[in-house]
C-alpha positions as CSV (number, residue, x, y, z in Angstrom):
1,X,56.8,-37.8,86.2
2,X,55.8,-39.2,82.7
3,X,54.0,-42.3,82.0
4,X,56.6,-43.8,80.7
5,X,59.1,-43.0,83.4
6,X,55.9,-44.3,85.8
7,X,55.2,-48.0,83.9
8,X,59.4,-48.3,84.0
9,X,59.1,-48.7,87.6
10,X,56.7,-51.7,87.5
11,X,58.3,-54.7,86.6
12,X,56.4,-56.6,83.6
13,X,54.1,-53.6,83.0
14,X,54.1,-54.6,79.0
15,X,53.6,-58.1,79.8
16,X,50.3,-57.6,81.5
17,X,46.9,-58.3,80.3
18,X,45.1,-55.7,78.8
19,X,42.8,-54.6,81.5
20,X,46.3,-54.8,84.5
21,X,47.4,-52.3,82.2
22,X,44.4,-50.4,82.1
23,X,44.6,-50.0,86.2
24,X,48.1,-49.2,86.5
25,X,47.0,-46.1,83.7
26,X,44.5,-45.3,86.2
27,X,46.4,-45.1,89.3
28,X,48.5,-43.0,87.1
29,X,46.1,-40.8,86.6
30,X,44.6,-40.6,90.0
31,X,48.1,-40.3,91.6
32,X,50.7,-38.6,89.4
33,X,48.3,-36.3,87.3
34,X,46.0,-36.0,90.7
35,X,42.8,-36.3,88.4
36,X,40.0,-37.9,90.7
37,X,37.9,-39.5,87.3
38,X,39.4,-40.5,84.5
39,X,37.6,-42.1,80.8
40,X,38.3,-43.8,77.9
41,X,40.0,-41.3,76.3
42,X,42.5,-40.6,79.2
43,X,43.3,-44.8,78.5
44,X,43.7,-44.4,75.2
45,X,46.5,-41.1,75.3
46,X,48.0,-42.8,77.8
47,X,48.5,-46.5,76.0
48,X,49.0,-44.1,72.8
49,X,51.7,-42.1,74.7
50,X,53.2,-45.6,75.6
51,X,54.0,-47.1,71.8
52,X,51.3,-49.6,72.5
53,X,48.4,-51.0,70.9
54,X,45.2,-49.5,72.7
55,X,42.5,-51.7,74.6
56,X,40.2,-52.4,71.9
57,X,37.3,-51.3,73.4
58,X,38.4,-49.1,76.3
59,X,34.5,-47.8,77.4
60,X,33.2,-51.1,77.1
61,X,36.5,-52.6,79.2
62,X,35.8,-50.0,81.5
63,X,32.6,-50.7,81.9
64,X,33.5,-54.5,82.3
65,X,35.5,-53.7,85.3
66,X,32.7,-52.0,87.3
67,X,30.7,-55.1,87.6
68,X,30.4,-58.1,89.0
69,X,31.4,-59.6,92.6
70,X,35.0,-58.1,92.2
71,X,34.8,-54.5,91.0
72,X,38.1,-53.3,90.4
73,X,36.9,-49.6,89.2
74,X,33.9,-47.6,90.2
75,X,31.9,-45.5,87.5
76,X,30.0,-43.0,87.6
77,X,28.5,-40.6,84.8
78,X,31.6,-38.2,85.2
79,X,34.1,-41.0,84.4
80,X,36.1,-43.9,86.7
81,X,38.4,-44.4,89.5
82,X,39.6,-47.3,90.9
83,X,38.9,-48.8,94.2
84,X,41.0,-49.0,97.3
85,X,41.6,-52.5,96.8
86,X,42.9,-52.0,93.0
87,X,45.4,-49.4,94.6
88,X,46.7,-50.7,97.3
89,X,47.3,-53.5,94.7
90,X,49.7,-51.5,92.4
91,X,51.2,-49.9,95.2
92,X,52.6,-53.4,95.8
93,X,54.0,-54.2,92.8
């Protein structure tokens, strides 16, 4: 399945903030492409792959999301993947 055939199945997907949009990509990439990491660049094909503006600053958002009390991403130095929590949560919608 394409992204765009993916993000049709989430109702509002081009309403959401920015960084929503950013962990939908992700699961995307963790479930449908099977990747275990992904990075900025990944983001950025993806939100350029969907006719939409790109996060501004994907590294630094990335970054953003692996920090304080509410982590919705883990990092490490081969890339990102998102938590169980931020799955389970798009699995919902």
């Amino acid at each position: 399945m394409e992204l765009p055939e993916f993000v049709k199945k989430i109702d509002g997907f081009y309403n959401f903030p920015v960084f929503e949009k950013i962990l939908v990509v992700g699961y995307y990439i963790h479930t449908v492409k099977q990747k275990e990491r992904f990075v900025a660049s990944d983001i950025n094909a993806a939100f350029d792959s969907l006719h939409i503006a790109k996060p501004t600053n994907a590294s630094s958002q990335l970054t953003a999301m692996t920090k304080g009390f509410v982590k919705k991403i883990l990092g490490t130095t081969k890339g990102f993947k998102l938590n169980s929590s931020s799955r389970e949560n798009i699995e919902a919608k």
